[in-house]
N, C-alpha and C positions, 0 to 999 in steps of 0.2 A: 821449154824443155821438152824435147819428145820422150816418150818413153814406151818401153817393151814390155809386154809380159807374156810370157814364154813359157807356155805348157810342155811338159817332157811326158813322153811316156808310151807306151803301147795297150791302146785301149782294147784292146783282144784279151789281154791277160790279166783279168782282175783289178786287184789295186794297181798293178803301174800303171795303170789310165789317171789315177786320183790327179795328176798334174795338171791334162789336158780338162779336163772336169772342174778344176780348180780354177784354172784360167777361164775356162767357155761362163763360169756364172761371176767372175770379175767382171769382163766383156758386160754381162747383160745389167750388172748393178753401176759400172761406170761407163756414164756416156761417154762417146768420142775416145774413150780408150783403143790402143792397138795393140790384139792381143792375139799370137801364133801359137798353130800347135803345131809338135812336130816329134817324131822318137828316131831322128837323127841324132847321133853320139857327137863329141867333141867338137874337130877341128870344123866338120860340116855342121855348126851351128855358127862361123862365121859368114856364112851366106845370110841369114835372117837379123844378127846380131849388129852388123858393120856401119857407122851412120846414126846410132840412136844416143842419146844423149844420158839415159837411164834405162837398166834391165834387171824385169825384176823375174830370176826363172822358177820355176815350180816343177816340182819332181818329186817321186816316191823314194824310201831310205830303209832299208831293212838292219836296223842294229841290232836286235831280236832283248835289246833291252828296255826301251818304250814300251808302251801301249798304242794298239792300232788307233789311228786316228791323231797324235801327238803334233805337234807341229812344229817344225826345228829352224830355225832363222839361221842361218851363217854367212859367211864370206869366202871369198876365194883363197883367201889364207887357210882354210879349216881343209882344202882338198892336197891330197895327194895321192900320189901311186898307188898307194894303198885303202883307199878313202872305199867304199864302197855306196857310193851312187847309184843308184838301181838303174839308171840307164845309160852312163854314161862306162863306156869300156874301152880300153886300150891305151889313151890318153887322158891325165886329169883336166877338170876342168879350167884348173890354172895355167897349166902349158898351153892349152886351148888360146888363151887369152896371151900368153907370152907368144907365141907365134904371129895372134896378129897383129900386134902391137911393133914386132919385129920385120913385118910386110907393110908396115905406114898405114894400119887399117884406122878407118877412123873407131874406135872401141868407144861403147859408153864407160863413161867418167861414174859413172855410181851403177853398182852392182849388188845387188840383193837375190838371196837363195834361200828358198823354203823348201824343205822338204818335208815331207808328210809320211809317218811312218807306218809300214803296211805290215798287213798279217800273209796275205799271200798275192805272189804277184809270180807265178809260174801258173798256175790254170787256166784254162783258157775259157774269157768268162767276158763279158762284154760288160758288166757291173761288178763294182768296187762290193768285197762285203760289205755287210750294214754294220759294223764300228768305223769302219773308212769312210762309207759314205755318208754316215750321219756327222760326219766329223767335218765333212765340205762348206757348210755354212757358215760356221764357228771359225774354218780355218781363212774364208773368203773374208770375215768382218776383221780379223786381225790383221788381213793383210792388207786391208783399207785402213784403217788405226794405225797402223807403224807405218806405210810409204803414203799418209798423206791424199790417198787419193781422190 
């Protein structure tokens, strides 16, 4: 089974990097993993996405009801229109997937979403604050314990 993990975010701007961060110390605790960054929005994550068998994305989530550092599991059922994704705009990330499914793409069959809730993710900062980034570790060993990895 191949599988993806897919850092989201813009590492310029504080926590929204927490994704691509998230992913880069997956990479180095799991061997042979294949693991992309990228703070492309929606339908152009089917360029990286098309072909894998399992993807599991990571991204930062401002509900401003968490705590920074929290760590939120969902599915593509929990997005919509209104969802607020921190990097994803325009498109949800479920029409994302309805579209390519709708083009014969080959789509992974298991899809997992973490997102990582942040305190600020408009500053332009090249590190996550220290609640988000101490929270990197903690959030890296959960996502090895639930996908198995």
């Amino acid at each position: 089974m191949s599988t993806l993990v897919l850092g989201i975010g813009n590492p310029i701007l504080s926590d929204d990097g927490v994704g691509i961060e998230v992913a880069r110390l997956l990479k180095e605790q799991v061997p042979g993993i294949t693991a992309e960054e990228t703070n492309e929005a929606t339908i152009a994550l089917l360029d990286l996405i098309v072909g894998y068998d399992k993807l599991i994305i990571i991204d930062s989530i401002k509900t401003g009801q968490g705590k920074p550092g929290e760590l939120y599991k969902l599915s593509l059922e929990d997005f919509g229109a209104n969802m607020d994704f921190a990097s994803l705009h325009g498109m949800d990330i479920a029409t994302a997937f309805e579209v390519g499914e709708s083009l014969g793409c080959q789509m992974p069959r298991s899809v997992s979403i973490y997102a990582v809730e942040v305190k600020d993710n408009s500053t332009f900062a090249e590190r996550c604050t220290p609640e988000v980034a101490d929270s990197i570790p903690l959030a890296v060993k959960q996502i090895i314990g639930e996908e198995k990895l």
